[in-house]
C-alpha positions in Angstrom: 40.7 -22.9 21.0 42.2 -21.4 17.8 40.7 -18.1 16.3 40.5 -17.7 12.3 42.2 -14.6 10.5 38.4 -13.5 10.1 37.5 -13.5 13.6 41.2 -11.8 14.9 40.8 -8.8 12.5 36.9 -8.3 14.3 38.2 -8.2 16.9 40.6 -5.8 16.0 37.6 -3.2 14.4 36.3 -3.9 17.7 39.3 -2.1 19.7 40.3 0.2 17.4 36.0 1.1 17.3 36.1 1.2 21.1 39.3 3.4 21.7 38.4 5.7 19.0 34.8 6.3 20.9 36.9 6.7 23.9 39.1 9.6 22.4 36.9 11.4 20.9 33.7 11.3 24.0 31.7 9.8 21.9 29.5 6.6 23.6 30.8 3.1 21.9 27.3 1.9 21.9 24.5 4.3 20.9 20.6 4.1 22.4 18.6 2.8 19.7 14.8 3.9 20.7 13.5 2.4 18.2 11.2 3.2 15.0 7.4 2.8 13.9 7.1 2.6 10.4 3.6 3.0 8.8 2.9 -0.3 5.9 0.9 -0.7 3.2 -1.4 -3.9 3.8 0.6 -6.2 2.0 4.2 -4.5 2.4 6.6 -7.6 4.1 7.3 -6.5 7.6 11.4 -6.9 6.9 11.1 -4.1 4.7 12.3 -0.6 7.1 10.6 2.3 4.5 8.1 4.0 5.7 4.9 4.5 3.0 3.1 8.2 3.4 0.0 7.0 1.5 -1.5 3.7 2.2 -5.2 2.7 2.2 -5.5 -0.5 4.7 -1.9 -0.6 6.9 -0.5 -2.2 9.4 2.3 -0.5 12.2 5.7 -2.3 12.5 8.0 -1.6 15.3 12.0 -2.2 15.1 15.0 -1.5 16.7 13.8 -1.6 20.6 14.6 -3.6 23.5 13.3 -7.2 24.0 9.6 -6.9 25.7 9.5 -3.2 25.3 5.9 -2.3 25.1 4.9 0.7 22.4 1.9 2.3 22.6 0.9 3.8 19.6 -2.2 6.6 19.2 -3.4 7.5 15.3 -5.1 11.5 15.5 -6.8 13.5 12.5 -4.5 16.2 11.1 -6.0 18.6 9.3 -7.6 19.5 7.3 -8.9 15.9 8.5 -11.2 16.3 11.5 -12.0 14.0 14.7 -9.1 13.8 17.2 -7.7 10.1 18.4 -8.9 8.0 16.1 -7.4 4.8 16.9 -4.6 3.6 19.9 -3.1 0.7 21.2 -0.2 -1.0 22.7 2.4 -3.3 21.0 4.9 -5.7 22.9 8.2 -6.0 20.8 9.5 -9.7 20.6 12.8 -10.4 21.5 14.2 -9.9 18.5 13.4 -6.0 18.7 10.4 -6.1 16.7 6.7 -6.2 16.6 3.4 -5.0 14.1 0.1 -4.5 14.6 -3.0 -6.3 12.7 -4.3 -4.0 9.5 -5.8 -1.2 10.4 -8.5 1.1 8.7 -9.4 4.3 8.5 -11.1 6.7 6.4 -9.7 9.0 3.8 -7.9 11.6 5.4 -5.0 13.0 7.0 -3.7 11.1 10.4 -0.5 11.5 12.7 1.0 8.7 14.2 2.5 9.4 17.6 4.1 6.7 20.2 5.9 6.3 23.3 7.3 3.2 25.3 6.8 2.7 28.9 10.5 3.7 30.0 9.9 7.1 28.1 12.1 6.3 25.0 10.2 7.6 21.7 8.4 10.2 24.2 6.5 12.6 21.1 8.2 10.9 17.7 5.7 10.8 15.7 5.2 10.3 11.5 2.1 11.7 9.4 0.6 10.0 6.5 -2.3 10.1 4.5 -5.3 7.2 4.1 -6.5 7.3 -0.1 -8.6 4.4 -0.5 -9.8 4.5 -3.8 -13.8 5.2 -4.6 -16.5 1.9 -4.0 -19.6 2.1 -5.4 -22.3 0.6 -3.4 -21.8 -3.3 -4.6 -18.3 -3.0 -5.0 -18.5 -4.1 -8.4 -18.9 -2.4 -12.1 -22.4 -0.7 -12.8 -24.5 -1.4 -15.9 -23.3 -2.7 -19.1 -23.4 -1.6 -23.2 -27.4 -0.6 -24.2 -27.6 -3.9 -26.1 -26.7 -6.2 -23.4 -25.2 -9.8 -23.7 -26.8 -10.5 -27.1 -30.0 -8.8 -26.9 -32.0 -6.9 -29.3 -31.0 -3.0 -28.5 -33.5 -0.7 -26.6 -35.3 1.5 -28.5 -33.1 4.7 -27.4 -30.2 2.8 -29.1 -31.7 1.9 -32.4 -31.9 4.8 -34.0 -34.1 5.6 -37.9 -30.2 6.2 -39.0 -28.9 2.4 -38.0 -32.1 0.9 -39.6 -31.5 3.0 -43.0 -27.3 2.1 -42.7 -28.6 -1.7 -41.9 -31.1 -1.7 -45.0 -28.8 -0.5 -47.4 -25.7 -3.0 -46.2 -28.3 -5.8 -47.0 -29.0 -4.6 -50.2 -25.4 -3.7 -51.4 -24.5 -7.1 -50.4 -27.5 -9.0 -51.9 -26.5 -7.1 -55.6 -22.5 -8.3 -54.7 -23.6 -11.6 -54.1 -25.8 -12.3 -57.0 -23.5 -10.4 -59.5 -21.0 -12.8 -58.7 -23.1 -15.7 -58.7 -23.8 -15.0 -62.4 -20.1 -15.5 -63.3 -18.5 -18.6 -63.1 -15.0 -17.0 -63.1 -15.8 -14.4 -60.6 -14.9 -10.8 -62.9 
């Protein structure tokens, strides 16, 4: 079997890597215990940043070991009230990772706290805040302008003022209109 120049001088980081650990006491491969990150709804799961102020979210575990179950608890801070508000258990695939489905939770201030069942991640924790903006009832925008789609206005909205305006634009453009009329070449 023949080895490339690329693959001899990886293997060469490798070494050096490994005997530099051993020299200095320092372990050649560190414990990853993995992360939680907290996601905005619609935030790709490949994307490690963490977002403080979400409205609907989903968790996303990475970094642990194949089959590693997480369970995850969601607590009022304050000056949010209410204790555990929400907890559950994730299994990580093999490929170190794993999310939740999207969770809710009214406006407020909420710690995340998780733990995996060998004790790695014992107490990490993040906080973050839920600001969903304001619904009205319906969801949807509330009344429309006085006059409606077309309509003749109400009789708050037509005011003696408009009718006296409306009156004299009529009359200014009747006199406009016939002065014109009565020359042929406009002056």
């Amino acid at each position: 079997m023949t080895t490339t120049a690329r693959q001899r001088r990886a293997a060469a980081v490798a070494a050096l890597t490994l005997a530099g650990c051993a020299l200095t006491g320092t372990p050649a491969v560190a414990a990853t215990n993995g992360d939680v990150k907290i996601h905005a709804q619609y935030e790709p799961t490949a994307e490690q940043d963490n977002d403080p102020h979400v409205c609907r979210f989903y968790l996303d575990a990475f970094n642990f070991d194949a089959g590693e179950e997480v369970h995850w608890t969601i607590a009022a801070q304050p000056p949010s009230t209410g204790g555990t508000v929400k907890e559950g258990d994730l299994t990580v695939t093999a490929a170190g990772g794993g999310s939740t489905e999207v969770i809710s939770l009214p406006n407020g201030h909420y710690k995340l706290t998780w733990a995996t069942g060998d004790g790695d991640g014992q107490n990490r924790n993040k906080v973050f805040w839920v600001e969903c903006p304001p619904r009205g009832p319906h969801g949807g925008p509330h009344g429309g302008p006085p006059a409606g789609g077309g309509g003749i206005a109400r009789d708050q909205a037509f005011a003696p003022v408009a009718g006296a305006a409306a009156v004299g634009m009529a009359a200014v453009g009747g006199v406009v209109w016939f002065r014109l009329r009565r020359r042929p070449h406009g002056a």
